[in-house]
Structure formats: C-alpha cells, structure tokens
N, C-alpha and C positions, 0 to 999 in steps of 0.2 A: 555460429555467426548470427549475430542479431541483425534482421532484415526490417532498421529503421537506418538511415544513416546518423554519420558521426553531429552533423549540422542539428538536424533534427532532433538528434537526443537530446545534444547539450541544449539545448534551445526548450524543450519539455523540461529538462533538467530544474531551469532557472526558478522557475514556481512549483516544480516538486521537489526541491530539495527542502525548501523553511516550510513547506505544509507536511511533506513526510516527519520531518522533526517534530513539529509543533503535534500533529495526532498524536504520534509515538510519546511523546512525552505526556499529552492529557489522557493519553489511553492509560499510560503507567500510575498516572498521578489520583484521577477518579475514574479509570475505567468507565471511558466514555467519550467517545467518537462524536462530535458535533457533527450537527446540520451544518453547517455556516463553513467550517473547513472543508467538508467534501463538495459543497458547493461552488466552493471557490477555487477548488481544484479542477473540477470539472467543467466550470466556466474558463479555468485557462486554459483547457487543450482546446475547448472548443471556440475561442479568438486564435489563438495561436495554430491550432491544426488546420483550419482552413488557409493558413499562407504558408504550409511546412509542406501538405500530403494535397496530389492530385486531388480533385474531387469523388472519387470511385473510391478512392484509398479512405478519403476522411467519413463520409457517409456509413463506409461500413466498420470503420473503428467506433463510430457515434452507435451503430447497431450492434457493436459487441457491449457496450454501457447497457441496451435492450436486455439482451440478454443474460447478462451475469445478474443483472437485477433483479430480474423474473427469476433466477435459477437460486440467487440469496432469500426472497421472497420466499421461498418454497422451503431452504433450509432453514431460517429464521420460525416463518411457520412450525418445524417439527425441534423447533428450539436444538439445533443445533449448532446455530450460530447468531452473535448477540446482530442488533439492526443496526447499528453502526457499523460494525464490521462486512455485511452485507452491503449498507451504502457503501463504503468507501474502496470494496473489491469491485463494483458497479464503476465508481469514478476511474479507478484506475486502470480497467479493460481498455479505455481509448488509445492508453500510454503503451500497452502492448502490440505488435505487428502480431494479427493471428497465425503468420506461419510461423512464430516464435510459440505457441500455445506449448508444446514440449519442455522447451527450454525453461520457459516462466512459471509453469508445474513444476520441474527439479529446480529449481530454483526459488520457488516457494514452500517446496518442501523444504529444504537445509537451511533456510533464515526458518522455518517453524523451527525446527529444533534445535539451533543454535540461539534463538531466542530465546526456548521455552528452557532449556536448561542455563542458559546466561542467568534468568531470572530468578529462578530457584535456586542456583548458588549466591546469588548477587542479596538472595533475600537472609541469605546464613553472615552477612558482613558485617557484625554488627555498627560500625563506623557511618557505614554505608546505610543502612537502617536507621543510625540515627541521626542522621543528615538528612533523611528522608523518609520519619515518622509519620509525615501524614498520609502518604501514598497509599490509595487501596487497593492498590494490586499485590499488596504484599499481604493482606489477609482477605485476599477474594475465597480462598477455600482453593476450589478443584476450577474455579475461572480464571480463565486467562486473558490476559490484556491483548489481544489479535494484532491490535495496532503495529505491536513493534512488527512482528513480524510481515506484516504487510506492507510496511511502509519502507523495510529491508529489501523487500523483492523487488518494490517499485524505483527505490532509490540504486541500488545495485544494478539495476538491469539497464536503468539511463546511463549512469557511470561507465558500464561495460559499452555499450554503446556508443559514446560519445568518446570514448577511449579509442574504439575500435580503427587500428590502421593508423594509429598514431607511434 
C-alpha cells in the first residue's frame, strides 16, 4: 500500500510525469541530468506539497531531499554515482511517503534492471540505433544512463498511487 493518497499522487503526478520523460530521455540522449529539470521538479513538490500534506508531513518530505542529497553527495564523491543522478534522487525523495522507503527500494531495484537490460538489448536494434545515432548512451562504455531508471521508480510509484482504490 502506498501511504500517499490517490488525490495527492495524481496531483504530484501532473509535473512528474513531462520531467520524468524529458530526464529520461536527455539522460538517454547525452547522458545528462540538467540542473534546471531537477529544479523544477523540486520546485513543484514544493508549491504543490504544501496544499497536498499536513505541514509535519511536507517538512519532513522537504528533510528527506536533506538527506538523499548528502547521502548522493557522499556517493557521487566516491564516484559511484554520476551528480545528476544524485541531484535528481535528492528531488525526488519529497515524491516518496518515508513509510514507503521499502517499497521505493524494490521498486527501484526492478526499473534498474528492467531499464539496464531494456537498454542493452534496445542498443543491439539496429533500426532502433539508427534512428537514434546520436544518443550517447549507446557508447557510454560500462555507464549507464540512471535517469531512465529513476524516473521509472518515480513515475511508477505516482501511477500505483493515484491508481490505488480505484
């Protein structure tokens, strides 16, 4: 059960549905996470969460953004994850209900992998490849574009949400 209601989700939904797309696709396209999209993602939970969530509720989604940021910061540092992908896990903590933290882990595990192997097969197409020769995530090497995946969990989980009890 996602412990955001169905109102609320689809309501988050409405400005993460064209910025989940738009990352995922600039992730795909130049492996690269803008400033300016995760900004504006994060400026919409934070107009819109303060008339969705109690105040106790919206403060400490705003202190889960603290957090994943500092915890990206740290991972970014030991280069294990690129700083876009770090920002944009940061924006998107507000979108999660912390007693969901379980759920949004297995759930961000299986858009990783269904991402990471969509893309590796998706890169053997050749059609598909050459419709979209410029893309450098099709010759990043051993990097991966995080975006799609990220923008799967967050997109998915408003979905399931805004579904939920319908």
């Amino acid at each position: 059960m996602i412990h955001t209601t169905a109102f609320q989700s689809l309501i988050l939904l409405i400005p993460a549905l064209p910025l989940g797309l738009w990352i995922a696709f600039t992730d795909l396209k130049y492996m690269r996470i803008t400033n300016k999209s995760v900004m504006v993602l994060a400026a919409a939970f934070a107009v819109l969460g303060i008339f969705l969530f109690p105040m106790e509720a919206y403060l400490w989604r705003l202190a889960q953004v603290l957090v994943v940021l500092a915890i990206g910061f740290v991972l970014n540092a030991l280069r294990l994850v690129g700083g876009g992908d770090a920002k944009y896990a940061a924006a998107m903590a507000a979108y999660f209900a912390a007693s969901d933290l379980r759920l949004v882990l297995l759930l961000f595990a299986a858009m990783l992998i269904g991402a990471f192997v969509t893309h590796r097969v998706a890169a053997r197409v050749p059609a598909l490849r050459n419709a979209t020769q410029d893309w450098k995530s099709w010759t990043a090497g051993k990097d991966f574009p995080m975006g799609l995946a990220l923008s799967g969990t967050l997109l998915v989980y408003l979905l399931a949400g805004a579904l939920q009890g319908a």
